[in-house]
KOLZAMI-247873 format. One record per residue: residue number from 0; x, y, z of N, C-alpha, C in turn. Coordinates in steps of 0.001 Angstrom, whole numbers. Each point is the difference from the previous one (the first is absolute). Example, Ala and Ser with C-alpha at 12.3 -4.5 7.8 and 13.67 -1.06 7.14 Angstrom:
<pts>
0,13190,-5690,7800,-890,1190,0,900,1200,0 .
1,-350,1050,-720,820,1190,60,-770,1090,730 .
</pts>
This chain:
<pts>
0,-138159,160244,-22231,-725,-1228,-270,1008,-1105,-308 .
1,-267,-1269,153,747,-1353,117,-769,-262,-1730 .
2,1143,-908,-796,-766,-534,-974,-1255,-1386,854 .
3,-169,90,-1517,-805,-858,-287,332,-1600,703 .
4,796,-260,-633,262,-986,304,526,-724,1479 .
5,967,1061,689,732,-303,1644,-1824,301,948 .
6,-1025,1174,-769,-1531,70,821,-655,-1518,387 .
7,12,-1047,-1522,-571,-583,541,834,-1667,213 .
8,1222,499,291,494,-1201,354,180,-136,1380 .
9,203,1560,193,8,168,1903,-1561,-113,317 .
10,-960,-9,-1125,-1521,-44,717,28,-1755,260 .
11,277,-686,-1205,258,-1466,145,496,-688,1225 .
12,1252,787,276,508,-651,1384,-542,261,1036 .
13,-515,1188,280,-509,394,1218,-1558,-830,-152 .
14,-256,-355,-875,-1362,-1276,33,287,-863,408 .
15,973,-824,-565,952,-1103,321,-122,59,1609 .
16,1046,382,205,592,668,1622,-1425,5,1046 .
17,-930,777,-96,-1111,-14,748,-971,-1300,-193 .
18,-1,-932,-1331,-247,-1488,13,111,-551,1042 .
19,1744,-192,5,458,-1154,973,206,673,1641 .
20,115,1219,-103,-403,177,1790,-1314,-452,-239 .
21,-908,274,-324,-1607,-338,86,124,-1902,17 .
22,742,-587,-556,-525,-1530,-443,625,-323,1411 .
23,1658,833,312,923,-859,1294,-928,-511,955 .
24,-1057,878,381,-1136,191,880,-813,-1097,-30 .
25,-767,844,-1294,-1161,-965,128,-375,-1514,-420 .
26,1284,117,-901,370,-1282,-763,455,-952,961 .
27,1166,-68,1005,400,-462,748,-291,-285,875 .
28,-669,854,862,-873,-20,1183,-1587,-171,78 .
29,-533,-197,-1672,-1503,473,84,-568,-643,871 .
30,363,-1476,-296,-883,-1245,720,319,-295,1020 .
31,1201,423,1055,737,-272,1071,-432,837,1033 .
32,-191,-259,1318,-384,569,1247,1055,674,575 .
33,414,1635,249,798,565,447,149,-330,1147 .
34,959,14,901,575,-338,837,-547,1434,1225 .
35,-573,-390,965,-232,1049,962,253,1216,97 .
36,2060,-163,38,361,1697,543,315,699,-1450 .
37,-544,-407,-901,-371,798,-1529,-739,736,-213 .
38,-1421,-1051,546,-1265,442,15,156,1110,854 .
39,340,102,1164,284,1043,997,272,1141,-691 .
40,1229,111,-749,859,868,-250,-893,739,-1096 .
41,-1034,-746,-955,-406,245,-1435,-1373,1105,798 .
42,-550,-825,750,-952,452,405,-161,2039,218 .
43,1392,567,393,539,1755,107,111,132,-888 .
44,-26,-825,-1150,922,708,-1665,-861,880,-354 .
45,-1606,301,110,-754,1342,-304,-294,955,641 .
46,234,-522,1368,70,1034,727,1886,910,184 .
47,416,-849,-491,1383,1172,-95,-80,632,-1634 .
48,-595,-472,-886,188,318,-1426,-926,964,145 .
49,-1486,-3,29,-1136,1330,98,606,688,439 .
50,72,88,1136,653,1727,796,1099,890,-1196 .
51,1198,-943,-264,942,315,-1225,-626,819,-1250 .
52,-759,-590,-332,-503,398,-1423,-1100,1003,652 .
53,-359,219,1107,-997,1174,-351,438,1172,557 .
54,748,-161,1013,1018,1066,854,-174,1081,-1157 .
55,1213,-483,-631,605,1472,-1514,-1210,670,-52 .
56,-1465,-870,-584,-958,880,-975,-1035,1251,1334 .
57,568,-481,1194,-922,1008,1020,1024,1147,421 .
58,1393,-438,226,951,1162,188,382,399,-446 .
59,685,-385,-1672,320,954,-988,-863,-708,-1183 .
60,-1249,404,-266,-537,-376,-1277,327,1174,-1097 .
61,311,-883,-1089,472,230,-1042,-1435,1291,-791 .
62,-1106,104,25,-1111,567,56,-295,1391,714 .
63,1189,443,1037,95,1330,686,1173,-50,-308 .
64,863,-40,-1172,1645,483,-339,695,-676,1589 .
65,-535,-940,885,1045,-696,846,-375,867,1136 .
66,-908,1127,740,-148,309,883,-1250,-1037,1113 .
67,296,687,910,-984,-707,866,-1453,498,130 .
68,-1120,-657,-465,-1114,-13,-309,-950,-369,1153 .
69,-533,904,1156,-734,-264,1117,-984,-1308,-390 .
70,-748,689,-1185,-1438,-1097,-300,695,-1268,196 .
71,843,-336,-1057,811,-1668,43,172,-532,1396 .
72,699,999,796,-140,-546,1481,-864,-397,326 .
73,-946,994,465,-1076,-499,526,-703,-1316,-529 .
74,-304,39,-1351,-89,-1122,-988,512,-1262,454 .
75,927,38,327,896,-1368,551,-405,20,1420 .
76,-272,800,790,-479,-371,1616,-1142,-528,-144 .
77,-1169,712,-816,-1355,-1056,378,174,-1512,-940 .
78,1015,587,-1175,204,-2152,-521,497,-625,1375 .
79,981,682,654,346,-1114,901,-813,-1,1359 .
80,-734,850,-287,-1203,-309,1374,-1027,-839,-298 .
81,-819,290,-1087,-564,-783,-513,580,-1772,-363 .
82,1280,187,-220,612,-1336,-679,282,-470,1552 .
83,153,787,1200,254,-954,1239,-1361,-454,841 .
84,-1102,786,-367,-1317,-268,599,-851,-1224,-737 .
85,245,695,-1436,-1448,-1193,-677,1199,-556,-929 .
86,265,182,-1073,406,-1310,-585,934,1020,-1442 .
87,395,-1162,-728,940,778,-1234,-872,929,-703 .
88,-442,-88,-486,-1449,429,-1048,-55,921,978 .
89,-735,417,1258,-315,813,-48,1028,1565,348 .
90,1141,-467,-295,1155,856,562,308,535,-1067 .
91,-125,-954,-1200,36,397,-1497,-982,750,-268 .
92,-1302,218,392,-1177,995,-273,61,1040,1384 .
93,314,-197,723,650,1572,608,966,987,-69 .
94,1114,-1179,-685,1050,1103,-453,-474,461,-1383 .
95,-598,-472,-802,-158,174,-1291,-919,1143,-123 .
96,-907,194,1093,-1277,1125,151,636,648,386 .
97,488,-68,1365,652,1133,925,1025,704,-1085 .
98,1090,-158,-863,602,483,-1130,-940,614,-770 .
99,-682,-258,-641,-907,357,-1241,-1443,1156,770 .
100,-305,-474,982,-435,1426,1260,880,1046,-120 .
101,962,-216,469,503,1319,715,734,473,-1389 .
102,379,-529,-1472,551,583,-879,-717,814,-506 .
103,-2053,59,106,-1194,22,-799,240,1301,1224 .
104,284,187,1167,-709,724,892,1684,1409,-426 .
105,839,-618,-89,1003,1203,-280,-90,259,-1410 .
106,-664,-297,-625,-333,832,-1826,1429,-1035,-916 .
107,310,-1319,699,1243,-555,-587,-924,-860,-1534 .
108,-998,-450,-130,-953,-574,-780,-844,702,-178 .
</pts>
């Protein structure tokens, strides 16, 4: 354990620190019209970040000691069938069933 004191001075800065990236932004730019090939560029920033962050939890979730978990797969094919046919929401309620199905149907719940 860290004292007391270096806990919340590094909690302080790292508030600090995530402030002013947050203000550089919005502070600076709130009221200003981005410039085209920004907008372009900003426009992929969730579609490259989602994939990132959910990859890990379907191929090695932390929840099967890091093995590969069929249900999760599948889980993620009808989100993204569903998420390429009808819309976000409903990719989020197919993967979310299709998971919670097939965990109910292997005795995992």
């Amino acid at each position: 354990m860290i004292p007391d004191t270096a806990f919340w001075a590094l909690t302080i800065g790292l508030g600090i620190g995530t402030f002013l990236i947050r203000v550089s932004f919005l502070g600076l730019l709130g009221g200003r019209d981005l410039p085209q090939w920004l907008r372009l560029h900003l426009k992929y920033v969730g579609v490259a970040v989602f994939p990132a962050l959910v990859a890990p939890l379907i191929l090695w979730p932390d929840a099967t000691g890091g093995a590969i978990d069929p249900a999760r797969i599948v889980a993620a094919l009808a989100a993204l069938l569903a998420g390429l046919r009808i819309s976000v929401v409903a990719a989020i309620i197919a993967g979310m069933g299709t998971l919670y199905l097939l965990q109910f149907l292997n005795g995992q719940i």
